[in-house]
N, C-alpha and C positions, 0 to 999 in steps of 0.2 A: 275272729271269734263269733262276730254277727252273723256270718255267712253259714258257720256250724252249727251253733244254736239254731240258727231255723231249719234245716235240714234235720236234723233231731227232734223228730218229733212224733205226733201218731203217727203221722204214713206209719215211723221206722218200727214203735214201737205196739200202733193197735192195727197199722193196716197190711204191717207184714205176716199176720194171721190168715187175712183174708185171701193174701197173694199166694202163701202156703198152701191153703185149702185149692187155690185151683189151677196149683202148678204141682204139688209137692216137690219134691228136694230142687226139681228143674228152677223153681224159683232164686237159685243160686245164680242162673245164667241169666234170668231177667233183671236181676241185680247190678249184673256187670254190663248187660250191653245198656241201661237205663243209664249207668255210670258214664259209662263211653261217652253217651247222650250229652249230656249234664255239663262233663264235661270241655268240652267243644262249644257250647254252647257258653260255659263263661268263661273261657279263652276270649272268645269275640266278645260279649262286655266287657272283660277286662283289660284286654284290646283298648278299647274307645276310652276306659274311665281313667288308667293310666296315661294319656296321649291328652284327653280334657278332664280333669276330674269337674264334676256337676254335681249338684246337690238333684235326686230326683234323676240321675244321670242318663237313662236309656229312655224316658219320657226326652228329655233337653234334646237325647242324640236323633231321637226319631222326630223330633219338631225343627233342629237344625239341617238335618240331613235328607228329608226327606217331602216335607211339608209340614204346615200347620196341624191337618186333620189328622196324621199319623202322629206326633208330638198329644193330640189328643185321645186317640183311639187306644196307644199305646198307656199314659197318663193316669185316665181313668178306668180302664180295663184292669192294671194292675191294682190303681187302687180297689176296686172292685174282689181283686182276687184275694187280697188281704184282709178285706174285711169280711168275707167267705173263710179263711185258715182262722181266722180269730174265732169267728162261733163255733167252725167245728172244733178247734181244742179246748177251748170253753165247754162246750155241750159234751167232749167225753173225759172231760175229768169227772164229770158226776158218775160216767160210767163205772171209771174208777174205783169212785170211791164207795162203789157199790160191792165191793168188794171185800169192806168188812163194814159198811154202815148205809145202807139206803136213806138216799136226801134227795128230796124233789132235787130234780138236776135244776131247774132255772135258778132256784137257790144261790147253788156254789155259783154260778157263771154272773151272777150281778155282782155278786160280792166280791169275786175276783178282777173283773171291768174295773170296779171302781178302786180297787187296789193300782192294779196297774196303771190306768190312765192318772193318777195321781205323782204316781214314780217319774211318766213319763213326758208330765210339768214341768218338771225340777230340772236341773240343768241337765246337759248330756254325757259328764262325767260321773253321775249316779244312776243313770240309765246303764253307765259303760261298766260298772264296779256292781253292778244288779245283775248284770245279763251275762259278766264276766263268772259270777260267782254260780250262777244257774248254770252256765253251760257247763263249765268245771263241776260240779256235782254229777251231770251227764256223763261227760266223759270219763273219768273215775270210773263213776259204776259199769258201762261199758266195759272199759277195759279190765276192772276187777270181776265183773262177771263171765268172762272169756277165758282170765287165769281160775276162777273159782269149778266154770265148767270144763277145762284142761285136766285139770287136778281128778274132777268128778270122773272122766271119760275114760284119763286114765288106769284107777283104780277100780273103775268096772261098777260105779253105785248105780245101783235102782235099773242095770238093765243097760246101762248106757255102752252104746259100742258102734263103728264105724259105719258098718255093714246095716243097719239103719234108712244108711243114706239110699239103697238101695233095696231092702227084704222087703217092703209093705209094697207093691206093685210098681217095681222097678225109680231108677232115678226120674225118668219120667211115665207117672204113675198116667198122668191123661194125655202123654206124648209131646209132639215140638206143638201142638194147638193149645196146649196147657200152658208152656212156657211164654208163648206168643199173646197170651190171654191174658197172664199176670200182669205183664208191662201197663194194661190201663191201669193196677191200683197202684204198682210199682212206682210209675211217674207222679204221682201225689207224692210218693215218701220224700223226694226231689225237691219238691218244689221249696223255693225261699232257699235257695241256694244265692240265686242271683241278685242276694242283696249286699252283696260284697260292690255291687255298683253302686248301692243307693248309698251306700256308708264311706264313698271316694273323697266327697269333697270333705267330709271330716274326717279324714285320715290325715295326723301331722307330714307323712312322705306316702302318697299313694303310688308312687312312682317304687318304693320297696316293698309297702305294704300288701299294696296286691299281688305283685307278684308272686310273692313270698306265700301268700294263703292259698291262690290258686293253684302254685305247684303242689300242695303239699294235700289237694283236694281228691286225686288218686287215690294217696293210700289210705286216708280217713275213709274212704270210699268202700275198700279191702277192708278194714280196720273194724269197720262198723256196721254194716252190713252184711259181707260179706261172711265175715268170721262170725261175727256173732249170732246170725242165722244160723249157719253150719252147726255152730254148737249146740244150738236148744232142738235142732232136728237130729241129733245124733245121741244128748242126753234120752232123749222120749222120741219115739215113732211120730214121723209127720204128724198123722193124721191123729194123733193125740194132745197135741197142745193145739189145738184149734179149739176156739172157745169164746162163745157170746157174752160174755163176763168179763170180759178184759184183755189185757194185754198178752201173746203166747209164751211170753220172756215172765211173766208171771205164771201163768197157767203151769210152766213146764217144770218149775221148783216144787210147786203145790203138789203136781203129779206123782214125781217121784217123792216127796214124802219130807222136803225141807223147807217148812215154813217160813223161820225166820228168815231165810234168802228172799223169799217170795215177796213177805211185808214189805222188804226194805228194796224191791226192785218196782214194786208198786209205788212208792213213794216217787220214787225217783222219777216214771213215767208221769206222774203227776206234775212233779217237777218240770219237766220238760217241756207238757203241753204250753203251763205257765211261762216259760221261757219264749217259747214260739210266739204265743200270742203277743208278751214283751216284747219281741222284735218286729212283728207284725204292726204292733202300735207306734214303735220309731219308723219304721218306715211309711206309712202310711200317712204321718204326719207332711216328711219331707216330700212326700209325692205329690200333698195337695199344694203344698206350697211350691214346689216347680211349676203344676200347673194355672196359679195365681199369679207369676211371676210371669210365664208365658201367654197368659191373659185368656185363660182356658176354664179359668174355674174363680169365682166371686175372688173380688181385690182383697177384702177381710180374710181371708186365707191366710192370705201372706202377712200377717200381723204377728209378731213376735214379742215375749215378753223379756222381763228384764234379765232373764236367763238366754235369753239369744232362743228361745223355743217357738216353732210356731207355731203358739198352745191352743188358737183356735180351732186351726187342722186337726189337731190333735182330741180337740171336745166333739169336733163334729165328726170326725170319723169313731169314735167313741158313741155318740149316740146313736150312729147309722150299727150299728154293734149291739146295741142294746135293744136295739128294734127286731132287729133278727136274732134274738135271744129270747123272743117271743113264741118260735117256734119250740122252746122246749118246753113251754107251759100249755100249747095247743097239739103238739103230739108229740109225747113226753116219749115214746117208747119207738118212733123214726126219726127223730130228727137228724140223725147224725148222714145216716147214706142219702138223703135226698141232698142236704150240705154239701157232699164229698161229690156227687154225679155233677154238681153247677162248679165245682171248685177245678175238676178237671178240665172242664171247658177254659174255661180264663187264662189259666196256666198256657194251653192249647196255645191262645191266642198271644201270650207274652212271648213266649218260647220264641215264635214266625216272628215276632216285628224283632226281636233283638239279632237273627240271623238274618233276615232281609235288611234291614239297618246294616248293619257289619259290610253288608255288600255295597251299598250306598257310601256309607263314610269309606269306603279305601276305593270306591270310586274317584272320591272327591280331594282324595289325600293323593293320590296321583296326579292329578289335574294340579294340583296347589305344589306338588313338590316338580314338576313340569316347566310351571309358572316363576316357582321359585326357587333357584339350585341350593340357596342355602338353609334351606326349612331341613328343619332338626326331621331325624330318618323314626319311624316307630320304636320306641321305647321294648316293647312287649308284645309282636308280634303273635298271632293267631296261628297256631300250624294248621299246614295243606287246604292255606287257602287259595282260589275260592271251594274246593272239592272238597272241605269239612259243611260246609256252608249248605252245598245242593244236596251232600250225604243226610245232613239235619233236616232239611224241607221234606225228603222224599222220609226220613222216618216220621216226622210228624205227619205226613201224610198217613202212613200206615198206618200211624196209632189212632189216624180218624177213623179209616176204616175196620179197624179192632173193634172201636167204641161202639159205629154201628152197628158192628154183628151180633155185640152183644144182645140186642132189641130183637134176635132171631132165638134166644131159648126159647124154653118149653113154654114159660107162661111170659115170654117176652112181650114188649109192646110193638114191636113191629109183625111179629107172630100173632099177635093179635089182628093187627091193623089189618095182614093181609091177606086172613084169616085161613092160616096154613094148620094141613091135617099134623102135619110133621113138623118140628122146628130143625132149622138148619145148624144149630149149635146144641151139645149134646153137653156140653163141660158144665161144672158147678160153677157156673161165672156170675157176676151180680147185673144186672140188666143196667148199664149205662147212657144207654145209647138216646135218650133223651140230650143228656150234656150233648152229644156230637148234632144234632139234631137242632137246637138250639144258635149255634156258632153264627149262621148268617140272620138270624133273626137278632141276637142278639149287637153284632155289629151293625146293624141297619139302625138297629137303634145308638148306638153313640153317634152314626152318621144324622140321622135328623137330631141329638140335639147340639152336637155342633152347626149343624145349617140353620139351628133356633138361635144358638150362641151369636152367631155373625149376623142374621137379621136382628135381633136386638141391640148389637153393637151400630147397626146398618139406620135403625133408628134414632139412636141416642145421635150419632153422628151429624146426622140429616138436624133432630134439632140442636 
């Protein structure tokens, strides 16, 4: 349920507007093969988390398997990534809720911090019956809004009809470049999937528990995305629920002319963000605390209170949250895409170490079952591996070079830079490629301050 909750969220609900606008309908295919992705990709943590369940588990798996510095890189890059998902769902609930009442966005987002980081004090059975109830709210609506637009598509209201998917300039309106384009906003809706590893070692049987979730990750995939895209593009012409005001799954009830659907599918996406960042905040907790425990990040980390929480993790990754909730008081009317360009990157970089790890541990799980003929066989094996593994590398590769080309529109930043008469991308795409740009400057930097980490440890030692 943790693993769905975060997957449910803006990507699904405000960023699949933007993937619409620069695929139309085609955005159905970037859907499934981002799925495919995703999928595969927590096979192999879920692989590892069932075989060791870990608290923090794919930071543990990449510190045990691989080295220190990757246990590191891996550690705080995620934590990094989640406290990037927290302000951007933070920063667009206010978007939200701009939709029937304008409130300085920094408002709602402290006030919400500090709701949450309170919940997420308390034990982890109140976390689990809060994040249970949010997502169930999620799914519901979902799925009641699928039968509610079945029903509408139906009976023909307001226009709604098949051929849609195809009348406003074909299924693919900007072609296979359109569809290939979407996947950069696409893989945001994805992200916080992979916290079905971070939530292992507190799973009473992760040896059922995961498995259980992650097959059933497919069809929530179809379920949720899929269909219910389909359906708000087939209610209303693509290119009509596209909308700087909110969500298109709102946008597209208003459209045709049924508000009270609209209100209460609003709510519900508010809901959501709230849930995301809810999970964003448990997770982020046990992250710092694997790295405290791996001797990667201050001892104080790992201090836990009389609720077994480790509430310190938990206040400090909360504050580093409130610090960049700053940005919506200093540019109230961008914060969110500058957010989402650095959010993709991380992600990037999670994604690689959990497939490169996967390779390393059945490296090593060969070598030990080798060694030892009676070591218990994989629980939950990974399919087609290692050929899901190099498939994963070589699409994250591509989706680096996507990100690049973005920086090749019209008023792009690399079209700038290199100061071309003509840009090389022609498609309504949003200029990301800053994020892709970023990736080894950014890991240069977790590399020197791990090399500051072990000189200071290097010193304490000495004295």
């Amino acid at each position: 349920m943790i693993a769905l909750g975060s997957a449910i969220g803006i990507g699904f609900f405000y960023g699949s507007g933007e993937a619409i606008a620069i695929a139309g309908p085609a955005v159905l295919l970037s859907y499934l093969i981002g799925g495919i992705f995703i999928y595969f990709v927590m096979r192999m943590l879920g692989e590892m988390a069932v075989q060791e369940p870990a608290a923090g588990s794919f930071s543990h798996f990449a510190y045990h398997y691989w080295g220190e510095f990757a246990g590191f890189l891996t550690g705080w890059n995620y934590w990094f990534l989640y406290i990037l998902i927290g302000i951007a769902e933070l920063t667009v609930i206010g978007i939200y809720l701009d939709y029937w009442l304008p409130v300085a966005h920094w408002k709602t987002a402290f006030t919400l911090l500090l709701i949450i980081t309170c919940v997420n004090l308390t034990a982890v059975r109140f976390f689990g019956e809060f994040e249970f109830w949010f997502s169930g709210i999620k799914v519901l609506a979902v799925i009641g809004m699928i039968i509610f637009g079945t029903i509408l598509i139906v009976a023909g209201t307001g226009g709604s009809k098949l051929a849609n998917l195809w009348e406003y300039g074909g299924f693919f309106p900007f072609g296979a470049g359109g569809m290939l384009m979407a996947l950069v906003v696409v893989m945001f809706s994805f992200g916080g999937a992979e916290l079905v590893g971070i939530a292992a070692a507190e799973a009473e049987q992760p040896e059922i528990v995961i498995p259980k979730a992650l097959q059933q990750f497919m069809w929530r995939i179809l379920l949720f995305y899929l269909a219910s895209t389909a359906i708000i593009m087939v209610l209303s012409p693509w290119n009509s629920v596209i909308s700087s005001r909110g969500s298109p799954f709102v946008t597209v009830f208003d459209t045709i002319g049924i508000k009270s659907a609209a209100d209460i599918l609003n709510l519900v996406v508010i809901t959501a963000a709230i849930s995301v960042f809810n999970s964003g905040a448990y997770a982020n907790g046990r992250m710092l605390f694997s790295l405290a425990g791996q001797k990667n990040a201050p001892r104080f980390l790992a201090q836990l209170n009389r609720h077994h929480v480790p509430y310190k993790a938990v206040l400090f990754s909360s504050c580093c949250t409130a610090l960049g909730l700053g940005l919506n008081y200093l540019i109230p009317g961008g914060a969110f895409m500058r957010i989402l360009a650095v959010v993709t990157t991380a992600a990037l970089v999670t994604w690689a170490m959990i497939v490169l790890v996967h390779l390393r541990f059945r490296r090593a799980y060969r070598r030990q079952k080798a060694a030892n003929g009676q070591m218990r066989g994989l629980i939950f094996k990974s399919p087609f591996y290692p050929y899901s593994n190099y498939l994963c590398l070589a699409f994250l590769g591509g989706l680096f070079v996507l990100m690049l080309l973005t920086g090749f529109t019209e008023s792009g930043l690399l079209t700038r830079a290199f100061g071309l008469s003509l840009p090389l991308i022609t498609l309504p795409v949003p200029d990301v490629s800053i994020s892709a740009l970023i990736v080894p400057l950014w890991i240069l930097a977790l590399y020197l301050g791990f090399r500051f980490k072990n000189y200071k440890s290097g010193v304490r030692g000495n004295k």
